[in-house]
C-alpha positions in Angstrom: 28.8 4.6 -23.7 24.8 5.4 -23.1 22.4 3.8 -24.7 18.9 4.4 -25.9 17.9 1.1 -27.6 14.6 0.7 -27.6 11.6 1.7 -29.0 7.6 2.1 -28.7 6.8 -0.4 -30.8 8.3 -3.3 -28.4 6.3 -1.5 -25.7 3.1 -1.8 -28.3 4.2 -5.6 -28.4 4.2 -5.6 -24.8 1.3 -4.5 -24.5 -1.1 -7.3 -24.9 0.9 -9.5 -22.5 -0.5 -10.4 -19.2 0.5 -8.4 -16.0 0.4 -8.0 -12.6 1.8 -5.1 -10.8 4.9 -3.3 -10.6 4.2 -1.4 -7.2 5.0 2.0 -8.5 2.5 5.0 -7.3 2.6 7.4 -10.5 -0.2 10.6 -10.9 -2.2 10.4 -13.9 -3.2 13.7 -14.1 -3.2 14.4 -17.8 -7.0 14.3 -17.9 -8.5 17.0 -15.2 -11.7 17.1 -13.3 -12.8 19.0 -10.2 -15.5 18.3 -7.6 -17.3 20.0 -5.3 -16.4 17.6 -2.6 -14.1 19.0 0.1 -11.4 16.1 0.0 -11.3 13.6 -2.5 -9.2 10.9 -4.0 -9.3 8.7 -6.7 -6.8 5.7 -7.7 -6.6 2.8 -9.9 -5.8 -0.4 -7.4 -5.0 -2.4 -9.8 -1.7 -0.2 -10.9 -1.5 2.3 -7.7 -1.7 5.2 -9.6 -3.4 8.6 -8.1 -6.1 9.3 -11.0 -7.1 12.7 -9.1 -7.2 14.4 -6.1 -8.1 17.0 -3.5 -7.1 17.6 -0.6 -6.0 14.7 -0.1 -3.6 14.6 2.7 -5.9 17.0 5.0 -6.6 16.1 8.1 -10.4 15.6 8.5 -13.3 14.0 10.8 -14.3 10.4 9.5 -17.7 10.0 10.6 -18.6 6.2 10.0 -15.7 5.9 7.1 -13.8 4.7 9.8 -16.2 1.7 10.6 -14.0 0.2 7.7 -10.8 0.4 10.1 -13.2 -1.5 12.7 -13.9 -3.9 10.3 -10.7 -4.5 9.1 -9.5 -5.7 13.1 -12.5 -7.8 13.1 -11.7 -9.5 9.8 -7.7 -9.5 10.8 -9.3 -11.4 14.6 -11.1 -13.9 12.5 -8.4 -14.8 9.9 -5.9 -15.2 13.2 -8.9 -17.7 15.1 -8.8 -15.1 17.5 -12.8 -14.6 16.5 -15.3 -16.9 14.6 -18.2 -15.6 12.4 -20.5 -17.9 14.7 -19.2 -16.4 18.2 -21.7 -14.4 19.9 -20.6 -11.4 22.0 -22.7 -9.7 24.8 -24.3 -6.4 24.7 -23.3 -4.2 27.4 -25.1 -0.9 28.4 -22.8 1.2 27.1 -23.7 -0.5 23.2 -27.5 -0.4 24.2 -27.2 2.9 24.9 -25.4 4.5 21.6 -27.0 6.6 19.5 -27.6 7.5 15.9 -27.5 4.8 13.8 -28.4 1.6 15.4 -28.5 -1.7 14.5 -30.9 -2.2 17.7 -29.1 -4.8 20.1 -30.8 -5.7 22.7 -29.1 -4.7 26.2 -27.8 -8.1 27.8 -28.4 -10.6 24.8 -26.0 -12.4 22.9 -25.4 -11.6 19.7 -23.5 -13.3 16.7 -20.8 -11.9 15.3 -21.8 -12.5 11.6 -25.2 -10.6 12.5 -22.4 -7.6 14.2 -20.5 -7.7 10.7 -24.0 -7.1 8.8 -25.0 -4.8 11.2 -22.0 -2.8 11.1 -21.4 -2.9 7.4 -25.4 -2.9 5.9 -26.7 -0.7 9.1 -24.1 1.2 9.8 -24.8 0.4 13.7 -22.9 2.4 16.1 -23.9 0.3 18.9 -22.5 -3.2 16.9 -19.2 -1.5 16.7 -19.1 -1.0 20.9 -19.6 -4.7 20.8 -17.8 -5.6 18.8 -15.0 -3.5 20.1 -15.5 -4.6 23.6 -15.8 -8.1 22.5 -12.2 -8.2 20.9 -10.5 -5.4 23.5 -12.2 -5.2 27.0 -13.5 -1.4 26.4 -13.7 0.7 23.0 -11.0 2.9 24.4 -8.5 0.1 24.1 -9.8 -1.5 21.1 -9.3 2.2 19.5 -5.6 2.2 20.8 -4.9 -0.8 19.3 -6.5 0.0 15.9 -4.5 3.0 16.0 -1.6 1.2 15.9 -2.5 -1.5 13.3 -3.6 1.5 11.1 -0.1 3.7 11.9 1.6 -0.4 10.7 -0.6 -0.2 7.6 1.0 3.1 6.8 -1.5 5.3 7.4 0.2 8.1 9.9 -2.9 10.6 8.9 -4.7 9.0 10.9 -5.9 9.2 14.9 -9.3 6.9 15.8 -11.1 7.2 19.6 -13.8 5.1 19.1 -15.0 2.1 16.9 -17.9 3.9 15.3 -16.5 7.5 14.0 -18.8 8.9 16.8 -17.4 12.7 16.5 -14.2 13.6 19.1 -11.6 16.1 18.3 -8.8 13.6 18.3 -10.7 11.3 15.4 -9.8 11.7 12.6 -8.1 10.5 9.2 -7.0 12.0 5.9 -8.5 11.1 2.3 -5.1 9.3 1.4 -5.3 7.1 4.4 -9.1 6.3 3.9 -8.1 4.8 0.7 -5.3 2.9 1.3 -7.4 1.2 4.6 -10.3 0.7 1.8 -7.1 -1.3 -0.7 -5.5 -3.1 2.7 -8.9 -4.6 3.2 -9.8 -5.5 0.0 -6.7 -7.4 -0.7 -5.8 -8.7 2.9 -9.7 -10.4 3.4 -11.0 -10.7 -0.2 -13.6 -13.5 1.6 -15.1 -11.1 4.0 -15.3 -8.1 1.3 -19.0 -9.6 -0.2 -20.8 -8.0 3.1 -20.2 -4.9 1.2 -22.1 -5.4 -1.2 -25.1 -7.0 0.5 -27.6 -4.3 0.3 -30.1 -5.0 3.3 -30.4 -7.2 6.5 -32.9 -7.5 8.9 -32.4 -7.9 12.9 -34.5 -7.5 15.8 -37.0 -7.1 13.1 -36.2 -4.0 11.8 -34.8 -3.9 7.8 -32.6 -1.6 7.0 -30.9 -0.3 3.8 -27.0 -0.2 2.6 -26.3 3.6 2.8 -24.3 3.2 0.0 -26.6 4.9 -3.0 -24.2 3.9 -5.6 -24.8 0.1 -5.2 -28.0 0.9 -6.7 -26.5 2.6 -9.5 -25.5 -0.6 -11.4 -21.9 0.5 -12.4 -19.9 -2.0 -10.7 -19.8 -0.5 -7.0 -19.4 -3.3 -4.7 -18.5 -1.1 -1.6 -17.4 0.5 1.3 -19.2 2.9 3.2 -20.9 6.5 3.8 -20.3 8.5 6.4 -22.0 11.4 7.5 -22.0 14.5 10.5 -22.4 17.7 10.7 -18.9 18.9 10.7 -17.4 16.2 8.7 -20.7 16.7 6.0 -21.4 13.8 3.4 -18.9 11.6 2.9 -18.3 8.2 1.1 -15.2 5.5 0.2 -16.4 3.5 -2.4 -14.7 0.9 -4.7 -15.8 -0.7 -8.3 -14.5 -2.9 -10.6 -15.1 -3.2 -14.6 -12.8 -5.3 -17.6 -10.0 -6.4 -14.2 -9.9 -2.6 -13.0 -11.0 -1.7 -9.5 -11.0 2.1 -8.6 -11.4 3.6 -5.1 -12.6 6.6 -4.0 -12.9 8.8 -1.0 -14.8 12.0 -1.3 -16.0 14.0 2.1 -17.5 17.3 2.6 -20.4 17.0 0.3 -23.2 19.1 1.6 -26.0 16.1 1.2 -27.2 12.7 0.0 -27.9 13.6 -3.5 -24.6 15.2 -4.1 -22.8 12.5 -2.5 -24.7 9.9 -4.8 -24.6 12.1 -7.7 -20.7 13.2 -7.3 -19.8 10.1 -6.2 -20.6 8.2 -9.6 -19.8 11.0 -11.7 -16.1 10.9 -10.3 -15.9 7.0 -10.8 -17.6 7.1 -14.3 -14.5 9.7 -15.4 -12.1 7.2 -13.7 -13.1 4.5 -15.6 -14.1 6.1 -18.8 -11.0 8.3 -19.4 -8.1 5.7 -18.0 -6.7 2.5 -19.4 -4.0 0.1 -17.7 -1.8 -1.3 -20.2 0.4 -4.3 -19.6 4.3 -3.8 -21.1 5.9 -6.0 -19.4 5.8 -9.8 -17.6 8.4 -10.4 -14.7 11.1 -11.9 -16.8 10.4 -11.0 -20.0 13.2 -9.9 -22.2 13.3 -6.1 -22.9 16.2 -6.2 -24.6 19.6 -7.0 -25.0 23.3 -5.1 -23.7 26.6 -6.5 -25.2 29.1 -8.2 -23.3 32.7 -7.7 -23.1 35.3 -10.8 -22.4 32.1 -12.8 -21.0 31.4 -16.6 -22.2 28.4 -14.8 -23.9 28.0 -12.0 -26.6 25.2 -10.4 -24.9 22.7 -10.5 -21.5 19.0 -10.5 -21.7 18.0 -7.5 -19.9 14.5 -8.2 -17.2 12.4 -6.7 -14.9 11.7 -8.2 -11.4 7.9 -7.5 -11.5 5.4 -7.1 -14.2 4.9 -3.6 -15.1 1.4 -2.6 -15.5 0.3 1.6 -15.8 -2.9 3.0 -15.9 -2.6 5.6 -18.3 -4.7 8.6 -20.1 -5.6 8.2 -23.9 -3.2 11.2 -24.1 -0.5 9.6 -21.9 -0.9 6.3 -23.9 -0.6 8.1 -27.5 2.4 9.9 -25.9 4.0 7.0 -24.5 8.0 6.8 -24.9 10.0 3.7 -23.5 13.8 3.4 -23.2 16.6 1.3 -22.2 19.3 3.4 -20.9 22.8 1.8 -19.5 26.3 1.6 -20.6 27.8 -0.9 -23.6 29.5 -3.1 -23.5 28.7 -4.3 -20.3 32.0 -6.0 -18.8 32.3 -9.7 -17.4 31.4 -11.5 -15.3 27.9 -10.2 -15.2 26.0 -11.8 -11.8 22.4 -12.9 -12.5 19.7 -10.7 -10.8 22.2 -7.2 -10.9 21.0 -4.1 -11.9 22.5 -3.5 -15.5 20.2 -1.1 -16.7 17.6 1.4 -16.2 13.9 1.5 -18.0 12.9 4.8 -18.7 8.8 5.5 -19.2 7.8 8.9 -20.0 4.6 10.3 -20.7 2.9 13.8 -19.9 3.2 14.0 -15.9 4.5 10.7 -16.3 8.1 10.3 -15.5 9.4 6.6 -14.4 12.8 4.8 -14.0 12.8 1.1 -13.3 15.8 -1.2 -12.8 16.6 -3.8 -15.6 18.3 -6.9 -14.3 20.4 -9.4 -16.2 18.5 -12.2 -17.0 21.1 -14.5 -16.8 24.4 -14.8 -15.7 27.6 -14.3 -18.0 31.2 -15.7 -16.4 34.3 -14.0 -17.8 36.5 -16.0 -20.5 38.9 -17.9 -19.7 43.0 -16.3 -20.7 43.1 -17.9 -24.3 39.3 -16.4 -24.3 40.5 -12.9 -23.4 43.8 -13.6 -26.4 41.1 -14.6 -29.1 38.6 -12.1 -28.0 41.2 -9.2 -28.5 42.6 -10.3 -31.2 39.2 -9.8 -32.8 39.0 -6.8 -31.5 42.2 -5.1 -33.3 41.0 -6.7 -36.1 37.6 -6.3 -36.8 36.8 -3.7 -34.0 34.5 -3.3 -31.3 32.3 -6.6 -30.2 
C-alpha cells in the first residue's frame, strides 16, 4: 500500500531546528531577474541551490578571475608544507617583465610569499602569479598543467588555464558554473587563507594599491574574490557575501565597464539575499515519521534522513511548500538499520525533490510463537 503520511505542519515544526546541509543542487527560480551581464550565476553556498543564471555553462575568457585557481594551488601547497607563508621565492625576468597589472617585483630579489598572496589577491599582480607559479612548478607552463588538472579533480571540466594570471590565450578559458564552484572549493577547503580577500589595500615596493573589488566598499557583506577585466572577456567579477549564516556567490562577466560591474554586481546580490530564505526541516536523525511493521519485535520504525536537509527557498516557494512521506505499509521484518524504507517528497514551484528515508533503528522478525500470536490478532482484530 502507498502512503502519504505527512503533513506541512511537521515540516513548519522542522523548521526552526538547526541544519547543516543536505548536498542537493535544486533551482530556485520562482523569483526572476535579468542582467545585462553576458554570463552570470548566482547560488546560495550554504544550501547549493542555483538562485539565477545566465549563460552559465558558456565557455568564456577569465581575465584575472582565474587568479582564484592560482591561489587556490598556493593555499592547497601551504596546507600540504609544500610552501610556507614566510618562504621567499625569486623573481625571474620573465615576472619582471609582465605586464598590466603589477604588483612591481623587483627583477632578481627575493620575495615573500605572504607579500606574493597580497600582491596577487589586493593588486591583482600578473607578475606575483609568474612567481609564484614558477616557484611551486619550475615554469608557468607546468604550473598551468598541473592546475588544470586539480581544477578538472575539483569538477570543473569547463575549464582550460595557460597561465597563472588569466593573461589572454585562446585555450584560457572557464565557464560561469566552474568559476563559482572554484570560488565555493576555496572558501571551504582554506577558510584561514580566505581573510586576504577582504583586505582592501597593501603597500610594496612603495607603491599602495587598491582591492579592485568595488563591492567591498559597499558595506553589504562582500568579503571577496576578485575582478577581472580585458577587452574580449569585458568586466567581470566572482564575488561572495555572507548575512544571518547565508553566503552567496556570484560570477557575472561581460559587463561593458566599472560602474556597471559595481553597480550590477550588488544589485544581483541584494535580490539574492533579499528575496531567498534557507529554512532548516530536518536534522540528520531526526524522526520524520513513522511506517508500521509486520511480524517485527516492534510495531513500527522511526523513519530518518542521513543528512540535515536545509533549502533555500522563495517567499513563494516557502508559502507553497508540500512535504510527504511516500513508501509502502506495513513494512515487513526484519527491517536492517540504515536501509532505505522510504522516500521524502519536497515540492514547491520549480521545486521538485525525493530524498531517501532510512530506518532509524533496526526491527528483527518474531520469533514462531511471535508470528502465531501476531496472526492470530490479525484474524481477529485485523490489520496491525
Amino acid at each position: 500500500m502507498k502512503i502519504a503520511a505527512f503533513s506541512i505542519s511537521r515540516a513548519a515544526r522542522g523548521l526552526a531546528a538547526a541544519a547543516l546541509l543536505l548536498v542537493a543542487t535544486t533551482p530556485a527560480h520562482a523569483v526572476s531577474i535579468d542582467t545585462v551581464a553576458r554570463e552570470a550565476i548566482l547560488i546560495d553556498m550554504s544550501t547549493d541551490t542555483v538562485l539565477f543564471e545566465k549563460n552559465a555553462d558558456q565557455r568564456m575568457p577569465t581575465a584575472s578571475m582565474s587568479k582564484v585557481a592560482t591561489m587556490y594551488m598556493v593555499f592547497d601547497a601551504v596546507e600540504q608544507g609544500r610552501l610556507s607563508l614566510d618562504d621567499t621565492l625569486p623573481v625571474s625576468e620573465r615576472a619582471w617583465r609582465m605586464q598590466g597589472s603589477k604588483m612591481f617585483v623587483e627583477l632578481g630579489n627575493q620575495i615573500k610569499v605572504e607579500d606574493l598572496i597580497r600582491g596577487v589577491i589586493i593588486q591583482s599582480g600578473n607578475d606575483a602569479c609568474v612567481v609564484l607559479a614558477e616557484g611551486l612548478a619550475g615554469t608557468e607552463e607546468a604550473f598551468a598543467a598541473n592546475m588544470t588538472k586539480r581544477m578538472h579533480e575539483l569538477g570543473m571540466n569547463g575549464t582550460n588555464l595557460m597561465n597563472a594570471s588569466g593573461w589572454p590565450h585562446p585555450d584560457h578559458y572557464s565557464t560561469p558554473r566552474d568559476l563559482a564552484t572554484l570560488a565555493v572549493r576555496l572558501i571551504d577547503d582554506f577558510p584561514e587563507h580566505f581573510h586576504y580577500y577582504s583586505e582592501t589595500e597593501f603597500t610594496y615596493h612603495g607603491i599602495r594599491q587598491m582591492n579592485r573589488n568595488p563591492l567591498l566598499y559597499r558595506n553589504m557583506g562582500v568579503d571577496g574574490l576578485k575582478t577581472g577585466h580585458t577587452e574580449e572577456a569585458g568586466y567581470g567579477l566572482i564575488a561572495t557575501g555572507e548575512r544571518d549564516g547565508r553566503r552567496l556567490v556570484l560570477v557575472v562577466s561581460g559587463l561593458p565597464s566599472m560602474q556597471a560591474r559595481a553597480d550590477e554586481s550588488a544589485r544581483l546580490l541584494e535580490w539574492g539575499f533579499r528575496q531567498f530564505d534557507a529554512y532548516s526541516l530536518f536534522t540528520a536523525g531526526e524522526t520524520v515519521d513513522r511506517l508500521p511493521v509486520w511480524l517485527g519485535d516492534k510495531n513500527d520504525v522511526p523513519l530518518v534522513l542521513e543528512k540535515p536537509l536545509k533549502l533555500t527557498l522563495s517567499k513563494e516557494q516557502r508559502r507553497s511548500l508540500k512535504v510527504s512521506v511516500v513508501g509502502e505499509a506495513p513494512l515487513a521484518a526484519p527491517v536492517a538499520q540504515g536501509s532505505q524504507v522510504a522516500t521524502l517528497k519536497v515540492t514547491a514551484p520549480e521545486l521538485d525533490l525525493e530524498i531517501p528515508l532510512l530506518a532509524g533503528e533496526p526491527v528483527e522478525r518474531l520469533g514462531l510463537f511471535g508470528r502465531i500470536n501476531a496472526a492470530a490478532n490479525y484474524l481477529v482484530f485485523g490489520a496491525p
